[in-house]
C-alpha positions in Angstrom: -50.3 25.0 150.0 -51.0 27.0 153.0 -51.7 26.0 156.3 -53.5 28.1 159.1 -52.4 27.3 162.6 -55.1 28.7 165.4 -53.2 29.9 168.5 -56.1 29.4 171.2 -56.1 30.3 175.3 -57.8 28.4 177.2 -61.4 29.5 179.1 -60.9 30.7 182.1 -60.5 28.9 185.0 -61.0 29.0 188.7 -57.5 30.5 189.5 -58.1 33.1 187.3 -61.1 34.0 189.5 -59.7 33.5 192.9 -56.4 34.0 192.3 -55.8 31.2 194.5 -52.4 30.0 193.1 -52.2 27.1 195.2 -54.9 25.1 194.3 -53.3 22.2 191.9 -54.6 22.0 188.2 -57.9 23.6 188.4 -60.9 23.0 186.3 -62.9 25.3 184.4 -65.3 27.9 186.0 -68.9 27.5 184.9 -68.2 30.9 182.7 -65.2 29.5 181.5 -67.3 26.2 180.4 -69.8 28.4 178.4 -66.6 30.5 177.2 -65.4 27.3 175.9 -68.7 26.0 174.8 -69.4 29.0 172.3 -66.0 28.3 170.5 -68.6 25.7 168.7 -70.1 28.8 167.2 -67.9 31.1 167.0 -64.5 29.4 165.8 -63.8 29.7 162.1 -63.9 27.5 159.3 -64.1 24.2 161.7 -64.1 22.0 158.5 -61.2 22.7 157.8 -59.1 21.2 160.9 -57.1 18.3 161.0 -55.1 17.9 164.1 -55.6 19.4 167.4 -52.7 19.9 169.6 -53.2 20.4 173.7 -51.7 21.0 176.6 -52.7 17.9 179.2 -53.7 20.1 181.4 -57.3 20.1 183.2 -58.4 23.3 181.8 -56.8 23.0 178.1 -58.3 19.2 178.1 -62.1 20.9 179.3 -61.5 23.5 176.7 -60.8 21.1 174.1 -63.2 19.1 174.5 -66.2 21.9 175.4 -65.4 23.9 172.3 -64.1 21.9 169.9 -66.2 18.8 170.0 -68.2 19.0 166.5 -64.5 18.9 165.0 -63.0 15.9 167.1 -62.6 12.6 165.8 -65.9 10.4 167.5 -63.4 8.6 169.5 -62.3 11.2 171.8 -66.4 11.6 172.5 -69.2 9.7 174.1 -71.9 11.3 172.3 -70.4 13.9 170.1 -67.6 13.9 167.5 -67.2 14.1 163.6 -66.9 10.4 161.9 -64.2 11.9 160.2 -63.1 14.0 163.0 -59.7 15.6 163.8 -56.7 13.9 165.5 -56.1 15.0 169.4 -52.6 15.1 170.2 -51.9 15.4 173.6 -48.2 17.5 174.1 -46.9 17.7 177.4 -44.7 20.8 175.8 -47.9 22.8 175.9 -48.2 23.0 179.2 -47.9 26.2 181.2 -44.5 28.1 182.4 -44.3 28.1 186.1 -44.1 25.5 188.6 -47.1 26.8 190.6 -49.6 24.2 192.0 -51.8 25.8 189.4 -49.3 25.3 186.8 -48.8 22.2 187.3 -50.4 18.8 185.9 -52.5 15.9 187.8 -51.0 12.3 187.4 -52.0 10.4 184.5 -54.2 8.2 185.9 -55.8 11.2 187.4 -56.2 12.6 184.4 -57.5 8.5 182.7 -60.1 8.6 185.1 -61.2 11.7 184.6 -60.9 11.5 180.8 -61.6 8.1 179.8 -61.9 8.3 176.5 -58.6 10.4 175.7 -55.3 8.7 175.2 -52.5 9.3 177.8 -50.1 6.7 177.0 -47.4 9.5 175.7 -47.1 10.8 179.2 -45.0 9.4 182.4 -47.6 9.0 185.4 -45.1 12.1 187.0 -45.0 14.0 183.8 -46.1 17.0 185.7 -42.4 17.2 187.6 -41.0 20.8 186.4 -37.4 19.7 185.7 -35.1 19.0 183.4 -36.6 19.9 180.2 -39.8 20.6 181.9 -38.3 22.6 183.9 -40.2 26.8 184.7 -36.6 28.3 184.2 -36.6 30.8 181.2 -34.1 29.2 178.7 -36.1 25.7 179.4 -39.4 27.1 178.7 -37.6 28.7 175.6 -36.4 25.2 174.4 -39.6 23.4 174.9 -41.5 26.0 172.7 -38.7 25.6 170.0 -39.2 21.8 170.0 -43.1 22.0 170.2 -42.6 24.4 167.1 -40.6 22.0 165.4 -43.1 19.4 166.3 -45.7 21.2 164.5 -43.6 22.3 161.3 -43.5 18.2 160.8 -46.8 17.8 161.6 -47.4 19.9 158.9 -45.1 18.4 156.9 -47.1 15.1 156.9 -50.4 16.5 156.2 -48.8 18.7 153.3 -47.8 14.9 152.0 -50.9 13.1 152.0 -52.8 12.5 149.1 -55.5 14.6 147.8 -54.8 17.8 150.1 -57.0 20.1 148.3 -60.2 18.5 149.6 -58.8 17.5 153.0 -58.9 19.5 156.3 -54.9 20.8 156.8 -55.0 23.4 159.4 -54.0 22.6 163.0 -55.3 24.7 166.7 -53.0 24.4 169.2 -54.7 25.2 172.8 -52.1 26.2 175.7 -51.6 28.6 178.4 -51.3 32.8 178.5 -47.1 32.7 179.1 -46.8 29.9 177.6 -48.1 31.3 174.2 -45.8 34.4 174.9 -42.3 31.7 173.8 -44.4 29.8 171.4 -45.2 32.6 169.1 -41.6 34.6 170.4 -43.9 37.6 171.2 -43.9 38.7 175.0 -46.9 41.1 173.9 -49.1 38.2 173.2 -52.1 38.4 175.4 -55.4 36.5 174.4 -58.5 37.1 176.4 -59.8 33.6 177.9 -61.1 31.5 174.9 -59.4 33.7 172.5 -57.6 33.0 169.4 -55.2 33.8 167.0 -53.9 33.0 163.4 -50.2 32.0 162.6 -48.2 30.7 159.5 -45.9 27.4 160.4 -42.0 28.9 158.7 -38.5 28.8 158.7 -36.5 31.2 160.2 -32.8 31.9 161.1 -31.0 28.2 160.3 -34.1 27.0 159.0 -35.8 27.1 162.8 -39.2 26.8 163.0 -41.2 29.9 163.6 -44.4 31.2 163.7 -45.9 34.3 161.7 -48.9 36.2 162.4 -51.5 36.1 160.0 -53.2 39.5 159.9 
């Protein structure tokens, strides 16, 4: 059975708008809260989501939540959220390419505070730090989205094995960052506008690597 992975940009933010590079993991704009916001209405077949990957990111976290809260699992939500609700997954892999101040993550317990009701425990307090295999280099960024897209494939894997599939949600949104997206989906001509989305197949490739297709 086939799954539908939803390749979504996050709203825009107040970098995007300033161009101010410096300023460390900004939030959303008020435009790119009612960008996000109107995902609600706009995004397809919501029923039919089961896991929700994102990047931990402020803007990916405010997008998440602004426009895909009638799909999230009540526990994510103070006063929103399906009973039955999708899982959030929280990937540090997701997050964006460069080692800019506004590319780059706020502490955990930054980001606990400010999101009580989202669970943090996969990440270091430092996760943030751009090295190693978070590091902005090319062939590191390049690695990161092969392992994310190996992370999905089994992700996919284990809702393909529960019981009952044909009446349970088994599609899965992923919501990252503009370059980012470019080695995730191996397409440097990937450009979403803010809040936009896209369709993809989970498949093997070469050696039986992970890949994603578009879904036209």
């Amino acid at each position: 059975m086939s799954h539908v992975v939803y390749l979504v940009r996050h709203a825009e933010s107040e970098h995007n708008v300033s161009k101010d590079f410096s300023q460390r993991d900004p939030p959303l704009t008020s435009l790119g809260l009612s960008q996000a916001s109107a995902l609600a209405d706009t995004f397809p077949h919501p029923e039919s989501i089961a896991v929700i990957f994102t990047s931990p990111l402020t803007r990916t976290l405010q997008t998440t939540l602004a426009g895909f809260s009638h799909i999230l699992s009540k526990q994510y939500l103070k006063n929103n959220g399906n009973e039955e609700g999708a899982r959030l997954i929280i990937d540090q892999d997701l997050q964006e390419r460069s080692d800019l101040p506004c590319d780059t993550g706020s502490k955990r317990s930054a980001l606990e505070i400010a999101f009580p009701l989202l669970d943090f425990s996969v990440l270091a307090e430092d996760w943030y730090a751009k090295g190693g295999p978070h590091a902005a280099n090319d062939s590191a960024v390049a690695a990161r989205a092969k392992r994310f897209r190996e992370t999905l494939r089994d992700t996919v894997q284990d809702i393909h094995g529960s019981e009952d599939l044909a009446n349970m949600p088994k599609n899965v949104v992923i919501i990252t960052h503009g370059v980012f997206m470019k080695y995730l989906c191996e397409d440097m001509t990937i450009d979403l506008p803010k809040a936009g989305w896209r369709t993809f197949a989970i498949a093997d490739g070469v050696n039986g690597e992970a890949v994603l297709k578009p879904i036209e």
